[in-house]
C-alpha positions as CSV (number, residue, x, y, z in Angstrom):
1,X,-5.9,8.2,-49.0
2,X,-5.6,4.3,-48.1
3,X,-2.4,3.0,-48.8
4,X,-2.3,-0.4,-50.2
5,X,-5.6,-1.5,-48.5
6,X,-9.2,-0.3,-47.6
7,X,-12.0,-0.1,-50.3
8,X,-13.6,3.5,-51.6
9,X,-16.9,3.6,-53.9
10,X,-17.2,4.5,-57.8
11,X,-13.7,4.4,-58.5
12,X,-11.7,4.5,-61.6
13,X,-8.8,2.0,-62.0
14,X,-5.6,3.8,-63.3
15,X,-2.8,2.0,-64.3
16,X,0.6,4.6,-65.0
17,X,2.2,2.0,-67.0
18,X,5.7,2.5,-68.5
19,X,4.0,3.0,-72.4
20,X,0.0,4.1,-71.8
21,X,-2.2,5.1,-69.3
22,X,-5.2,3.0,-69.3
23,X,-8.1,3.4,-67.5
24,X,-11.3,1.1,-66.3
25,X,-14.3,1.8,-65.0
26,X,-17.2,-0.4,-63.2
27,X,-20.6,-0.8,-61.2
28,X,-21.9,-3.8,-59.6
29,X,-25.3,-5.2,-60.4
30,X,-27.1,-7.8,-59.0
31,X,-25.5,-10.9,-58.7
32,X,-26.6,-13.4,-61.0
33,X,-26.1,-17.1,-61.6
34,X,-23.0,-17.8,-63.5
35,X,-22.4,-13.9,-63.5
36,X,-19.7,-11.7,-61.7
37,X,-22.2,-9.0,-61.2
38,X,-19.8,-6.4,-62.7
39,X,-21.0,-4.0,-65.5
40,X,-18.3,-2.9,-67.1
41,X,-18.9,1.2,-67.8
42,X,-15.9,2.4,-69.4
43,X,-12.4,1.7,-70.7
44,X,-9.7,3.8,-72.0
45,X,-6.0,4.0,-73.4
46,X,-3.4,7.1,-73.8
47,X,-0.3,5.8,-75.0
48,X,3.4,7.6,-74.3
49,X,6.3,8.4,-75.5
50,X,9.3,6.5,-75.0
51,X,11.0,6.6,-71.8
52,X,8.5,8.8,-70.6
53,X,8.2,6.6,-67.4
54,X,11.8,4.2,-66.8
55,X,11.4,1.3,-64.7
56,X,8.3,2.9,-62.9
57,X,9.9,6.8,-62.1
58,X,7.9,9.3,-63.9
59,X,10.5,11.5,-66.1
60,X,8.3,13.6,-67.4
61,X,5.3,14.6,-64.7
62,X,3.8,17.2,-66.9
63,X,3.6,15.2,-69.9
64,X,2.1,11.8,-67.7
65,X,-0.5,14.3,-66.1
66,X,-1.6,15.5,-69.6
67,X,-1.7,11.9,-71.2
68,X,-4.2,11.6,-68.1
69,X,-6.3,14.7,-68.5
70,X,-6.1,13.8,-72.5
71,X,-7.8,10.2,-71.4
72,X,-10.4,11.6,-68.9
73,X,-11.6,14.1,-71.2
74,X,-11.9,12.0,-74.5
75,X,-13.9,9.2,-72.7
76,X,-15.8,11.1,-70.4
77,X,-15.4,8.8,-67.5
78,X,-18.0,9.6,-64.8
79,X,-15.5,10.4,-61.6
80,X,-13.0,11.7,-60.8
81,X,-11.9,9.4,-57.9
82,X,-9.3,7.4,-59.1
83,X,-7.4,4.2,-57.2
84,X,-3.7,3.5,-59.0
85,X,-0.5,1.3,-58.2
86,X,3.4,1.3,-58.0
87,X,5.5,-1.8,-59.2
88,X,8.7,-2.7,-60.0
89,X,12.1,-2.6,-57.9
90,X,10.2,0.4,-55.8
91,X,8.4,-2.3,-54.7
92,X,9.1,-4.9,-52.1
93,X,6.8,-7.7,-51.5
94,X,8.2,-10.2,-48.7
95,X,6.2,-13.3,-46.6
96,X,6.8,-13.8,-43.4
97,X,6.1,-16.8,-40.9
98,X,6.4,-15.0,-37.2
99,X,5.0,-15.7,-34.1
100,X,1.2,-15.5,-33.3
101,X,1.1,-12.3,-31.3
102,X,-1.4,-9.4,-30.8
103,X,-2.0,-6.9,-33.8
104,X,0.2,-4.0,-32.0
105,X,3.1,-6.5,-31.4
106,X,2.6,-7.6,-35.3
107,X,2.7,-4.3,-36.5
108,X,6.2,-3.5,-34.5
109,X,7.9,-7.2,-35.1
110,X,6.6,-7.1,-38.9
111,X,8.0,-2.4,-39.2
112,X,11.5,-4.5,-37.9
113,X,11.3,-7.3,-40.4
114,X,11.1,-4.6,-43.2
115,X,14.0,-2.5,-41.7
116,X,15.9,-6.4,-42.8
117,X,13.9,-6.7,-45.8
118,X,14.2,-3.7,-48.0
119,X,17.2,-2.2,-49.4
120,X,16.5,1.4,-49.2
121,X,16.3,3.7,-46.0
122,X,13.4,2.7,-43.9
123,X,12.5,6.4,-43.6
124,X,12.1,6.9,-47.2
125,X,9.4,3.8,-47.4
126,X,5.8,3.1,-47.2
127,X,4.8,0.1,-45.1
128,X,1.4,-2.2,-45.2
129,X,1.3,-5.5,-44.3
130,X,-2.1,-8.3,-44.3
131,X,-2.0,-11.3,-42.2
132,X,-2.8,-14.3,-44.7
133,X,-3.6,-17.1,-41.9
134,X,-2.9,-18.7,-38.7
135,X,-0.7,-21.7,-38.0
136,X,-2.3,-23.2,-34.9
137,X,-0.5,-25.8,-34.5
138,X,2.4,-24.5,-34.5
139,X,1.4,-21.1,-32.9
140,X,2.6,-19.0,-35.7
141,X,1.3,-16.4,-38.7
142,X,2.0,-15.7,-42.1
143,X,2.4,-12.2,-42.9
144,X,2.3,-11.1,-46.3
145,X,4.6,-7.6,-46.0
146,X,4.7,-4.8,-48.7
147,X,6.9,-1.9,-48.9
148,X,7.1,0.7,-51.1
149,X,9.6,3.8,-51.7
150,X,7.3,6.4,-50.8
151,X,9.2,8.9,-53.7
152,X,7.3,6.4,-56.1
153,X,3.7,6.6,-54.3
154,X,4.2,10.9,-54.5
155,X,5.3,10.9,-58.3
156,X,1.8,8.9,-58.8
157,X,-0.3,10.9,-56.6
158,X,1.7,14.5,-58.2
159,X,0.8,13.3,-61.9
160,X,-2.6,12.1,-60.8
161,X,-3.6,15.9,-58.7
162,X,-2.1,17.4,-61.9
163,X,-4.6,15.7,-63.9
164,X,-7.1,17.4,-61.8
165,X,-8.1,13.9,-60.3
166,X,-8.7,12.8,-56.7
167,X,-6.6,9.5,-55.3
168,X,-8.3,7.7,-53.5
169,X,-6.5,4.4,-52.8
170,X,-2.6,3.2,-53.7
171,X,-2.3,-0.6,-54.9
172,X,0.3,-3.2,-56.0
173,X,0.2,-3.6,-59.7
174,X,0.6,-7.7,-58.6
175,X,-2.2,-7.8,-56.3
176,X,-4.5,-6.2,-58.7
177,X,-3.9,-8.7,-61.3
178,X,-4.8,-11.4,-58.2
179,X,-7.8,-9.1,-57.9
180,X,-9.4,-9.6,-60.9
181,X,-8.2,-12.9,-61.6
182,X,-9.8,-14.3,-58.3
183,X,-13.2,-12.1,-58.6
184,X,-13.8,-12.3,-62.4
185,X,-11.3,-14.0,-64.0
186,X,-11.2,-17.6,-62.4
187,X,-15.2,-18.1,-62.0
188,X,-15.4,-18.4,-65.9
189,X,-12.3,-21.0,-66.3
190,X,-13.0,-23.5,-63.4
191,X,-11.0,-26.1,-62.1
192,X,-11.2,-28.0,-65.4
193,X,-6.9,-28.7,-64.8
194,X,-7.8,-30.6,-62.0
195,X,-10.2,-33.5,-61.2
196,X,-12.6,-32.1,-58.8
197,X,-15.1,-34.0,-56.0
198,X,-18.7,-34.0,-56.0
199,X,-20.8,-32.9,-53.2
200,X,-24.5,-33.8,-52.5
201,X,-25.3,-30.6,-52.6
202,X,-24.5,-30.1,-55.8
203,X,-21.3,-28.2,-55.5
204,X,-18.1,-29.2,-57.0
205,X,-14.5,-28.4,-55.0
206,X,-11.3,-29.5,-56.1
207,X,-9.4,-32.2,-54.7
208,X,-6.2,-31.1,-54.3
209,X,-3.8,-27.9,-53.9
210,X,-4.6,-25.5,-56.8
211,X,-1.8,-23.7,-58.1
212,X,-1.7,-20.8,-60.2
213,X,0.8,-18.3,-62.0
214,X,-0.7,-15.0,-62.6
215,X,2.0,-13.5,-65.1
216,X,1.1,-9.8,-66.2
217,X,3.7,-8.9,-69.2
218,X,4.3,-5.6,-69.8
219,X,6.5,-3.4,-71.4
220,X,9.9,-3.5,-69.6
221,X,8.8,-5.5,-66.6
222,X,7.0,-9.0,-66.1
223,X,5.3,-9.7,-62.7
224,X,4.9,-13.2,-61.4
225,X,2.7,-14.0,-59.0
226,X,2.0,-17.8,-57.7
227,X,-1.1,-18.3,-55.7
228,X,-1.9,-21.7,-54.0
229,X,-5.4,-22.1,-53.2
230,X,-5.6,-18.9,-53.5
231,X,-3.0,-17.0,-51.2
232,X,0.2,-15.5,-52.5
233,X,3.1,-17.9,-51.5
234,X,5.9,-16.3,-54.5
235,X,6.7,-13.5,-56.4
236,X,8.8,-11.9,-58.7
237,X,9.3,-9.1,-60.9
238,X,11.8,-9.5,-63.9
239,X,13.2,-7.1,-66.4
240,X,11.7,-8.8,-69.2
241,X,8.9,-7.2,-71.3
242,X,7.9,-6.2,-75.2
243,X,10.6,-4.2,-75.3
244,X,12.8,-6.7,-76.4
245,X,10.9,-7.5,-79.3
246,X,10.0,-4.4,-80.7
247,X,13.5,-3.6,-80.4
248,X,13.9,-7.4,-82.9
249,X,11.8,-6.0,-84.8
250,X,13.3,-2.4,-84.7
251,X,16.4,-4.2,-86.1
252,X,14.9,-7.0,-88.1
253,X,13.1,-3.9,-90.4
254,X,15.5,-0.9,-90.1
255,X,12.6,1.2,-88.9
256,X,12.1,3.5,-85.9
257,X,11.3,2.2,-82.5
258,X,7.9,3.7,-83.0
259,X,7.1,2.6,-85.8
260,X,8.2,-1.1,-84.6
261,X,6.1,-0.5,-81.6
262,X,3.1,0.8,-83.7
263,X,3.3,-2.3,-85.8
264,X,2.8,-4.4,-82.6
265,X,-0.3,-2.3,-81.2
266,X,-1.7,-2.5,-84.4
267,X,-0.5,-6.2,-85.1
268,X,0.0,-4.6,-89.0
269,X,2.1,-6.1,-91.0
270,X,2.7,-8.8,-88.4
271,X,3.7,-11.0,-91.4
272,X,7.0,-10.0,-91.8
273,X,7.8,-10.5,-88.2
274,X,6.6,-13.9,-87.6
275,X,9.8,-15.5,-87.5
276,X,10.9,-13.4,-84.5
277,X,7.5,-14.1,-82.7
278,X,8.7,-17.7,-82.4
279,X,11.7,-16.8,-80.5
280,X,10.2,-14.2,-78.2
281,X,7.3,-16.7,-77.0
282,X,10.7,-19.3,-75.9
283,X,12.3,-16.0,-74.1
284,X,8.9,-15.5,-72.2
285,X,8.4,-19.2,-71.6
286,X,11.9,-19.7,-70.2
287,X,11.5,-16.7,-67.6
288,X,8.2,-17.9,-66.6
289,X,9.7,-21.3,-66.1
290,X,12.4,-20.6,-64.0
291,X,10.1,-18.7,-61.5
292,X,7.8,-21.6,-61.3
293,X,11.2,-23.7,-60.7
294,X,12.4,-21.3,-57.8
295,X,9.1,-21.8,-56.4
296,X,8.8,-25.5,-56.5
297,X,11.9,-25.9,-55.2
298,X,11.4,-23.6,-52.3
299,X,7.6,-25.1,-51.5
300,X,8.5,-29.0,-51.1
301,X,8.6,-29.8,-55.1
302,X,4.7,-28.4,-55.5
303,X,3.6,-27.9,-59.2
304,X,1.7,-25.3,-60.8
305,X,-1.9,-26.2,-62.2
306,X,-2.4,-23.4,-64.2
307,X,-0.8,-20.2,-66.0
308,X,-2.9,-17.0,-66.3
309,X,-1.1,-14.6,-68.5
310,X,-2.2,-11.3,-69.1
311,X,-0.9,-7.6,-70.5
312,X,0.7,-7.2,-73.7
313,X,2.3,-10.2,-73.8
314,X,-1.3,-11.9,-74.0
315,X,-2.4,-10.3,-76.9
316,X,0.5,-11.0,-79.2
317,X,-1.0,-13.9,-82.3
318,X,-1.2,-17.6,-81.2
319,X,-0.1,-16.9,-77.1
320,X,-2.1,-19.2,-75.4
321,X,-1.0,-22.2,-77.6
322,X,2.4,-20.9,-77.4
323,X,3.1,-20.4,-73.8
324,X,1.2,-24.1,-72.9
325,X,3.4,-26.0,-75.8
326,X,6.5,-24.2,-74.3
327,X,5.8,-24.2,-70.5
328,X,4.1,-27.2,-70.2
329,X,1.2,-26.4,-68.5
330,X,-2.4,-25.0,-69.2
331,X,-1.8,-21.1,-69.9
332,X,-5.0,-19.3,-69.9
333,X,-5.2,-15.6,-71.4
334,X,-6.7,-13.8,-68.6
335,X,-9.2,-11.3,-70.1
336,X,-10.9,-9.1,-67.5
337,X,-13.8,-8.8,-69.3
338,X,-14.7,-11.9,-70.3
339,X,-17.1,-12.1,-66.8
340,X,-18.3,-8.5,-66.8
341,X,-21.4,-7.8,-68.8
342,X,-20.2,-4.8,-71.0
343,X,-22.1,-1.4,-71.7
344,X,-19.1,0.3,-72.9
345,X,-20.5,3.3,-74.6
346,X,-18.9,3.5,-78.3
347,X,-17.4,0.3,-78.5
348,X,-18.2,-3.1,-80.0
349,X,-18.1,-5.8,-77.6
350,X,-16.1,-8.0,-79.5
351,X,-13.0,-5.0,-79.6
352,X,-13.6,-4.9,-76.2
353,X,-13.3,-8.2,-75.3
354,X,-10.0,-8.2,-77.9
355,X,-8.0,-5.9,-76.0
356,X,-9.0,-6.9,-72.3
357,X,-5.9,-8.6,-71.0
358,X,-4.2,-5.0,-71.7
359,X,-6.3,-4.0,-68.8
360,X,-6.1,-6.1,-66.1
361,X,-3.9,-4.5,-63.8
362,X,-6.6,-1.4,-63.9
363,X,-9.8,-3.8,-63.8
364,X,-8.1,-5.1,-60.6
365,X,-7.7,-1.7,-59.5
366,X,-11.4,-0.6,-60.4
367,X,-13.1,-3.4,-58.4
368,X,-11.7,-2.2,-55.3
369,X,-14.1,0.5,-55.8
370,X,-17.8,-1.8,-55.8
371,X,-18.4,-4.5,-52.6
């Protein structure tokens, strides 16, 4: 199995998240103009129980592993080769400026930078690191390093093998998001943020540093990432997710919490909640905005251009006008789908398309799987 790299074919994306297991399935087609090339095949949702999975550890392995098998069979996905990803405070995802060396010299300087980096016992982590770009001028290297605590990767790949499926490939949640954001996502938006330049050829480039936050909200946890023409320079996870405001709502209506988080999936009944809504949207705008301060005022005072935001968080009523009012910069919902051509067997397009930014950390995933 490739850890954190490599690429595998006919893959199915599976994202363990903390409240469902959802699953998404791909091929590639031709490329056409204006077109990603993607068909998308298959998608699919098992939720769970609360606190079946707390702050990414599995608690319960044989329940995850039969949410799994439960998914599999009911949407009769076509392999059984699956890539999947950690995230959370398992997680360690560090740049480094070093000096420009050889890859073996990289690969020892960049194993004693983590030893620095991480707060757990080097021996009980997985380490990957990808060089982002050279310095020339100054003789040096960016290194973007990951490092993972390797009990997180085995309680994946144990519920997965349970499942009776076959990992092939272990991700970041964060750079799956980029993932699909970059190859599908971002094609179908353009640069219309920016002013852009004219070439005689026809093609059209922006004309200055393009900066995006790719913000995927789940649950219990909210991943920033901030790209700037399109390499990760920041990010962040924060304990921040829905479950604040179904617990609002929990309160707000006396019920169960799920039957408040039912009334969310479903958006029933949504009425008698709206005047929480309000407050939630200035809770999520004021964590994303004091990431995109930290960043600016580590990077020289740069700005973001644009906010992509995506998970449950995107789907909730009214987001996109929300988040831009509050933030004060273009938020786009990023919808995985929305540059796939979609041949998803029992399902209406237009359902499909409503319930894409749920699944963008496992379209991210599923692409590593086609060239």
């Amino acid at each position: 199995m490739e850890l954190f790299g490599g690429r595998a074919s006919q893959l199915v994306g599976l994202d363990i998240g903390t409240s469902a297991i959802k699953a998404v399935e791909i091929t590639q087609a031709r490329r056409s103009k204006g077109a990603s090339g993607v068909i998308l095949r298959n998608i699919g949702i098992e939720y769970l129980p609360p606190d079946t999975i707390v702050e990414g550890q599995v608690m319960d392995a044989n329940l995850v592993a039969e949410a799994i098998r439960n998914l599999f069979a009911r949407r009769h996905f076509s392999s059984k080769n699956v890539v999947l990803s950690v995230s959370g405070t398992a997680v360690i995802v560090k740049k480094l400026t070093l000096p420009d060396m050889g890859p073996l010299e990289l690969e020892a300087v960049v194993t004693d930078e983590a030893e620095k980096a991480v707060p757990f016992d080097i021996k009980d982590v997985n380490i990957d690191f990808q060089v982002l770009g050279k310095k020339p001028e100054k003789d040096e290297v960016d290194v973007l390093l990951v490092a993972c605590k390797r009990e997180a990767v085995e309680d994946r790949l144990f519920v997965v093998r349970e499942a009776g499926l076959v990992p092939k490939i272990m991700d970041v949640d964060l750079f799956a998001v980029q993932n699909i954001y970059q190859e599908i996502i971002e094609p179908t938006l353009g640069f219309d943020d920016l002013s852009v330049v004219a070439h005689e050829d026809g093609e059209e480039t922006k004309d200055q540093d393009f900066i995006v936050a790719l913000v995927d909200i789940g649950i219990s946890l909210m991943n920033i990432n901030i790209l700037v023409n399109g390499v990760s320079q920041f990010t962040r996870d924060t304990n921040f997710g829905l479950r604040q405001f179904i617990e609002e709502i929990q309160g707000e209506l006396g019920i169960s919490y799920e039957e408040a988080e039912s009334i969310l999936r479903s958006q029933g009944g949504m009425d008698d909640i709206m005047n929480l809504l309000g407050g939630f949207y200035e809770s999520m705008a004021m964590e994303i905005i004091r990431s995109i301060d930290y960043f600016s005022s580590s990077h020289g005072g740069m700005s973001v251009s644009r906010v992509s935001v995506s998970g449950g968080g995107a789907v909730l009523p009214d987001a996109q006008a929300q988040l831009t009012e509050r933030i004060g910069v273009p938020v786009v919902i990023g919808n995985p789908f929305s540059g796939m051509d979609i041949r998803v067997p029992d399902m209406e397009d237009d359902k499909v398309q409503s319930v894409g930014p749920l699944f963008n950390v496992a379209a991210g995933l599923a692409l590593r799987g086609i060239s």
